[in-house]
C-alpha positions in Angstrom: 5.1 3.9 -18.9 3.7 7.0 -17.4 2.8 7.6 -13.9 -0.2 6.1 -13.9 0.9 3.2 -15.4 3.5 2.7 -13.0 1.3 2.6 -10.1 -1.0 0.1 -11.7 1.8 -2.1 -12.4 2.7 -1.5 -8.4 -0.6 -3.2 -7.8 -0.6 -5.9 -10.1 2.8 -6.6 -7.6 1.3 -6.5 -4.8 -1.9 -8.5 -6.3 0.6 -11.3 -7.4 3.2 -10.9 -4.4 5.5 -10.2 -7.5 8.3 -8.6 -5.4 10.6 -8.4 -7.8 8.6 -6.3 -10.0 7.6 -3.9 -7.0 11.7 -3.9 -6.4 12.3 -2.8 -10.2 9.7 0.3 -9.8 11.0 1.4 -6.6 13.7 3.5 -6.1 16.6 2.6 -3.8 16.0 5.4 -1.3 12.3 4.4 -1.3 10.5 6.2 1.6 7.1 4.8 2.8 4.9 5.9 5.1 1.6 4.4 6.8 -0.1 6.7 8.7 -0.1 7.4 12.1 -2.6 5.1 13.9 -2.4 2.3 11.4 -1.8 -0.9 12.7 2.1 -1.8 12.4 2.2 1.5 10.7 5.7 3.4 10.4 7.8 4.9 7.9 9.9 2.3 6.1 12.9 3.2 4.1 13.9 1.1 1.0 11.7 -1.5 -1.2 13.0 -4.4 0.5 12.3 -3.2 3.8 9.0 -2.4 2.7 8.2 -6.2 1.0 9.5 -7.6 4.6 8.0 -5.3 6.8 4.4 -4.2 5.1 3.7 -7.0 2.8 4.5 -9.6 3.9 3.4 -9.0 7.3 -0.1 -7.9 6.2 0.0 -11.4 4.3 0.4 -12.5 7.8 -1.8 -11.0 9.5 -5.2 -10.5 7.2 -6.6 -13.2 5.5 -7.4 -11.7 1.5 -5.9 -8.4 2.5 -6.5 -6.3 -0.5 -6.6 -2.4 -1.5 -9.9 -2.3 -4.2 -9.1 1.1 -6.2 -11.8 3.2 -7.2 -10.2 5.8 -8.7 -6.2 7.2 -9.8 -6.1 11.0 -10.2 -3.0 11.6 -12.2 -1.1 14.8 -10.0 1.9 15.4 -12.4 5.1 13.7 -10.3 2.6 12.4 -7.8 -0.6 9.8 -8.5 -3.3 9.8 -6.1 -5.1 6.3 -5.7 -8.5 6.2 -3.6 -10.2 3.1 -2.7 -11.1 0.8 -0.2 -8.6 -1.7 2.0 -10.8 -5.1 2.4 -9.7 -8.1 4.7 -10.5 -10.9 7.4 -8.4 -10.7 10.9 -6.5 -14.0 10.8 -7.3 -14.2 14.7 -10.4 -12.1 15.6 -12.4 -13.5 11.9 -13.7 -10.0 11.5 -13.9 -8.6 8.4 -13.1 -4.9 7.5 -13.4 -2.3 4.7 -11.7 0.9 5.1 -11.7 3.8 2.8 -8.1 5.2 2.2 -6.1 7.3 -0.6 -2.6 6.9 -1.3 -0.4 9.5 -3.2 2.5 8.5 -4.5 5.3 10.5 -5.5 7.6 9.2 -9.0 11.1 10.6 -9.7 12.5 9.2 -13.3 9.6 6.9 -13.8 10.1 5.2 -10.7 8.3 5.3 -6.9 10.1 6.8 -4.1 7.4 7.7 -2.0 4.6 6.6 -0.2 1.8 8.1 1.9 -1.5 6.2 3.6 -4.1 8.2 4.9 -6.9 5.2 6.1 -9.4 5.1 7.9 -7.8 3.3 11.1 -10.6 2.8 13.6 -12.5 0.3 11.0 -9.1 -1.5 10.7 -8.6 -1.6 14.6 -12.1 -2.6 15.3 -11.6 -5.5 13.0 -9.2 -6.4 15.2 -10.4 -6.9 18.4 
């Protein structure tokens, strides 16, 4: 697969909360990073922290939690994804669409970084 591939595979994991798949494209030393501001945001180190920490707990917390892409823009080691994150609040019943990029950076056909840049306020304001 090249990168780009990779990273739409990542997605289709994420769609189908096939963890094992996202494990296999990951790299051990996985490094990912939410942006500051984000709600639970943090940098998580490993695949399987991520699954526990940032899946499953956005699974928890938004009700058809979703990134829609728009666009990948293939950066040689790196692929940029831009879209929009998409949701309902489990508690407040707001619904939100933020617009966010992700660039991810591959090392011998597999992820080992992560970086969010959203747009946090819409995400907050969903959730009050």
């Amino acid at each position: 697969m090249n990168n780009i591939e990779v990273i739409q595979e990542l997605y289709r994991a994420f769609r189908e909360k096939d963890y094992d798949a996202f494990l296999r494209i990951s790299t051990e030393d996985l490094e990912w990073v939410q942006n500051e501001g984000f709600p639970g945001g943090a940098t998580h180190k490993g695949a399987s922290e991520v699954v526990e920490r940032v899946f499953k707990a956005n699974n928890n917390n938004w009700e058809g939690f979703a990134y829609e892409i728009k666009e990948f823009l293939d950066a040689g080691r790196s692929v940029i994804v831009i879209g929009m994150y998409t949701g309902r609040h489990r508690v407040s019943s707001k619904s939100m669409r933020a617009a966010a990029a992700h660039v991810y950076d591959l090392r011998d056909g597999k992820v080992c970084r992560f970086r969010m840049f959203a747009d946090t306020k819409t995400i907050w304001d969903a959730m009050s």
